[in-house]
N, C-alpha and C positions, 0 to 999 in steps of 0.2 A: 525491888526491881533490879539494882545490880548485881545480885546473887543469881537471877534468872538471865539472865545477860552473860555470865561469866560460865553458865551450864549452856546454854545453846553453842556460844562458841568451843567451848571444850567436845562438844558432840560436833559439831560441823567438821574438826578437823579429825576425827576418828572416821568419819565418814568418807574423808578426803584421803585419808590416808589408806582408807579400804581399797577404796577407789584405784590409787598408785598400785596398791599392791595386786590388785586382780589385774590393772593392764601389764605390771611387769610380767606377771605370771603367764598371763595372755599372751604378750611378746616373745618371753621364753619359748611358751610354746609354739607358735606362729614360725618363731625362728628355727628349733629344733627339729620340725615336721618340713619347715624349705629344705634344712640342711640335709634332712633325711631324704626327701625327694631329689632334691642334687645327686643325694650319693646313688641313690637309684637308677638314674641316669647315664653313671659316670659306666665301665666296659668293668664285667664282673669277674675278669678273667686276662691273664696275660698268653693264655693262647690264641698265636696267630696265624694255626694254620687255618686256610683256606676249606672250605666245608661246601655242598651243595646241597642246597636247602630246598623243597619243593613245596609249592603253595597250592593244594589242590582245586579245581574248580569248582567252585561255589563253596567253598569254607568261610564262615565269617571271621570277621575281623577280631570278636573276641576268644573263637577259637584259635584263631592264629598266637592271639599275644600269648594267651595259654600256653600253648605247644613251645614259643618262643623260648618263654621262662623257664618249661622244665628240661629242653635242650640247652640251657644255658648261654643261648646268645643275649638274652635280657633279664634283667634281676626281679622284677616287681611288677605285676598285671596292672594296679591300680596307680603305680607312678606313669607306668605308658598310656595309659589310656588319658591319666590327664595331662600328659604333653601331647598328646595328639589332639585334643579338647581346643587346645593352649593356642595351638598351630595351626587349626583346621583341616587338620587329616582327616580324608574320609574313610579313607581305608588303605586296601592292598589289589594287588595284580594278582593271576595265576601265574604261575609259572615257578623255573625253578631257577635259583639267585644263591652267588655267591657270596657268603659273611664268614666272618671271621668273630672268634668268642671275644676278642678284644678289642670291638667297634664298639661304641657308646652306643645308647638307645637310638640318638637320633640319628646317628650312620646307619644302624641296621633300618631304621626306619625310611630313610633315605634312599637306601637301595630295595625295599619291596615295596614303595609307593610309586617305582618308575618303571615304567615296562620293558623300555629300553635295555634296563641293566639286567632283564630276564635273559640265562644261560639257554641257547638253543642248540640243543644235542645234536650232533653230527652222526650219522651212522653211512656204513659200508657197502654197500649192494652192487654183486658183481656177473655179468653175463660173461655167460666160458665160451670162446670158440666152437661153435659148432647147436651153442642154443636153440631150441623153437623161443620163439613168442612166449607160449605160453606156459612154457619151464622159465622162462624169467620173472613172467609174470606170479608163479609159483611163489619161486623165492624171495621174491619181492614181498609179498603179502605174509610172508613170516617176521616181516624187518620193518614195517610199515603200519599205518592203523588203515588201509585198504585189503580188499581181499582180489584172490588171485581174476574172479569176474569181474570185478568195477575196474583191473587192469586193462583186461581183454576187453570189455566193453569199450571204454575209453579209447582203443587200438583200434575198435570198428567202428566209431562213430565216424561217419560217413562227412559231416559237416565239418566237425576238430579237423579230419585229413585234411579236408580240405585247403584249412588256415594254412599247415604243416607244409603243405606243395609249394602253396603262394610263398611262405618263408624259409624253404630248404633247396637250393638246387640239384640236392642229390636226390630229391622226392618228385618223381614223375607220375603223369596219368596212370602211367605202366601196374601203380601199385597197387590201383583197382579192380585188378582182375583177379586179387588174390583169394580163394575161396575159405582161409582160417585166418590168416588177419592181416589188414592192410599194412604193417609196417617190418614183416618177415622180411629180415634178411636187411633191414634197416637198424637193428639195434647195437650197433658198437659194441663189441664182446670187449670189455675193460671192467674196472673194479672201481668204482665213483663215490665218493663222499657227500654227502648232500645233507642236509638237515633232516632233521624225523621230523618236522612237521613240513615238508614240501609237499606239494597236493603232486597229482598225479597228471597234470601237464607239465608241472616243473619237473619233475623225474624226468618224464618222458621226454622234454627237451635239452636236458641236459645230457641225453644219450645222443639227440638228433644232430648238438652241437661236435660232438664228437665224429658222427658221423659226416656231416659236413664237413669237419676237418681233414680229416681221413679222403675225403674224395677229390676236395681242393687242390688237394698232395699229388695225385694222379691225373686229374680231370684232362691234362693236354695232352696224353699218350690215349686217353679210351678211346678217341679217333679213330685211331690207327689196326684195332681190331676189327673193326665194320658191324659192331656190335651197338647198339644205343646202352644207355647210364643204364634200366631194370634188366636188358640182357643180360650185359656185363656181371651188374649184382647176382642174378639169376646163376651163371656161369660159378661166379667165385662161392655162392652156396653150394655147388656140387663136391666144385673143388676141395671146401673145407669138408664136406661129408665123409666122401671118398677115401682123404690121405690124412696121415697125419703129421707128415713133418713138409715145411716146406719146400723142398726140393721136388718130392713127389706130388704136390700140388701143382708144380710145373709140367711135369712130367703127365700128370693126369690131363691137365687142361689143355695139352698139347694134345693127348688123341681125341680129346672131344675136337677140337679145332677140327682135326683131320676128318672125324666123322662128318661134323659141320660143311665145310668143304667139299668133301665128294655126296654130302646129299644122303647121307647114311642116317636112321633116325638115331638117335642119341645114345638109348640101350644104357641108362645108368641105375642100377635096380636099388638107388640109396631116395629118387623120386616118384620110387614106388613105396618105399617107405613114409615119403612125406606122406604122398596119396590116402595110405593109408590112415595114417593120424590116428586116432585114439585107439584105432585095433590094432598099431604098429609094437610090437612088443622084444620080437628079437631081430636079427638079419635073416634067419630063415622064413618068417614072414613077409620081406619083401621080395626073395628070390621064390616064392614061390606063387604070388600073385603075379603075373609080367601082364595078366590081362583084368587088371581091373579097370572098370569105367573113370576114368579120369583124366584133367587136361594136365595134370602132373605126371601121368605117366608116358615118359620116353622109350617104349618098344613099341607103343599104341600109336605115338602120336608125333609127326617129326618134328625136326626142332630142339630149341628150348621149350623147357615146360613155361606154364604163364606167369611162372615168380618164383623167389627164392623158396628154398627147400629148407633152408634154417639162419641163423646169422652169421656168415665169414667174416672174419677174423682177417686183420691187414697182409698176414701172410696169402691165404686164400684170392684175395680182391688183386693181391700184387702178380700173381699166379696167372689170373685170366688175363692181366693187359700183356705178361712178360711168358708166356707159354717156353717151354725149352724149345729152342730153335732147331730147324728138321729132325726134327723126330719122327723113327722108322713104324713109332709103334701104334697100332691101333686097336691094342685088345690090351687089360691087365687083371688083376683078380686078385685079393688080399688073405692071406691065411688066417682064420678070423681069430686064433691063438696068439698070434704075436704084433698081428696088424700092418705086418710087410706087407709088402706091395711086391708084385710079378706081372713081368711087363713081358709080351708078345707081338711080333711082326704079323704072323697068317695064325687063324684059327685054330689050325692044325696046331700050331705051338701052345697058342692058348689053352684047349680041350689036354693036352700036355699036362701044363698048369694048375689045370682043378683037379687033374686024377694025380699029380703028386701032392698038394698042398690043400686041397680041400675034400675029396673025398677017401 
């Protein structure tokens, strides 16, 4: 019996001994595979420049870590995946987010699991003096994920105006009458910065703010012309048509005055080009329509036409309230070569005018 005694315990400690030796090995490994995950972790890279990284809409999450790894922001698919496991990450945002190659996992992780820290692209979009509507609307729709009609639409929704009147006081009934878009001669010819993802009230109000400001600047002199806020506007769209350097914008708004004044209809053949609109193609198409059916046109119809002609520019708006003072003239006419401007007293000088400089 003590010989079978002295075999059992000789095996129980070979057995115990297996035992140590598989959990050390266990441990080892247990240890080496943390250590390794650690290092998976740690930033694979000492470069710190700044990078913009875009996450596209509906990409999964383990496409993302994918893409992460072979761009070299993260080292290892299946160490991220299980510190997000670890964490309770559910995922990622769309958008497009700044990292750098020498953030650790969980920075980069940090920064595309919050939406907030999504980069939102600024872009440039600018109306020029003397714009339509719907040439801004144009090039807006190149810069924009809108197209040049859902501008134009947005510009005739009758109700939107509506909102726009209640919160603009440069925006009158007046701008109802307009027969191609209610906010002609409304849109602040400036160059604006705004987000690419601003919908298209917020563009559109970010031009109206401008133009509210622009009117604020002036609004205690427009009195003084005997003009209401859409005339005046109306006026400084001709004016910007008409001239091109400020001076002569004075100059011009001063014979319209005059014509104004003595009851003379207006005769500005740049509201015949409005008139026209999509068949308007050079200046000889509007000097040679003066009788098309329209309430834009001023040979036809006295007056101001029923609204702006295009969008002036601060020069132009400053123009109709500040006209050159007694001014003799009441005829002018531009050489359409160089875009002088020729200014006459009686018609006689006028008719002058066109046989040296334009025909």
């Amino acid at each position: 019996m003590a010989t079978t005694t002295k075999k059992n315990k000789h095996t129980g400690k070979k057995i115990l001994i297996g035992l140590l030796t598989v959990l050390v090995i266990a441990a080892g490994g247990f240890l080496y595979v943390y250590t390794r995950y650690l290092d998976y972790l740690k930033p694979g890279s000492a470069n710190a420049n700044e990078v913009h990284y875009v996450i596209p809409e509906g990409m999964a999450a383990s496409e993302v870590i994918e893409d992460l790894v072979k761009e070299g922001f993260l080292q290892n698919e299946l160490a991220t995946k299980v510190y997000m496991k670890l964490n309770n990450i559910p995922g990622f945002f769309a958008g497009t987010f700044t990292l750098r190659k020498n953030m650790s996992t969980a920075e980069v992780l940090d920064v595309i699991t919050n939406e907030s820290n999504a980069v939102i692209e600024e872009i440039d979009i600018t109306i020029i003096p003397g714009d339509w509507a719907k040439d801004a609307a144009a090039r807006f729709a190149k810069l924009t994920p809108y197209t040049e009609e859902e501008f134009m639409n947005k510009w005739n929704d009758i109700e939107y105006i509506k909102t726009l009147i209640d919160k603009y006081e440069v925006l009158t009934e007046g701008i109802l009458a307009s027969e191609h878009c209610y906010l002609e001669g409304y849109l602040a010819p400036e160059t604006y910065r705004i987000y690419a993802n601003a919908t298209i009230e917020e563009i559109t109000e970010r031009l109206l703010d401008h133009s509210e400001e622009i009117f604020q600047k002036y609004k205690e002199y427009i009195g003084n012309t005997g003009l209401n806020v859409h005339q005046l506007y109306t006026l400084a769209s001709i004016n910007q048509f008409e001239a091109k350097t400020a001076e002569d914008m004075r100059r011009v708004s001063a014979v319209f005055y005059n014509r104004l004044n003595e009851g003379w209809n207006l005769g500005s053949s740049v509201t015949i080009c409005y008139a026209l609109y999509d068949d308007y193609h050079t200046w000889e198409d509007c000097e040679t329509n003066p009788n098309i059916a329209s309430k834009y046109n001023t040979y036809a119809n006295p007056g101001l036409p029923i609204g702006p002609v295009c969008n002036p520019g601060e020069d132009a708006i400053y123009a109709a309230i500040n006209p050159v003072e007694n001014c003799p003239y009441w005829y002018f006419m531009a050489d359409v070569d160089t875009g002088i401007l020729y200014f006459a007293k009686t018609y006689a000088e006028h008719e002058e005018n066109i046989r040296k400089y334009l025909r």
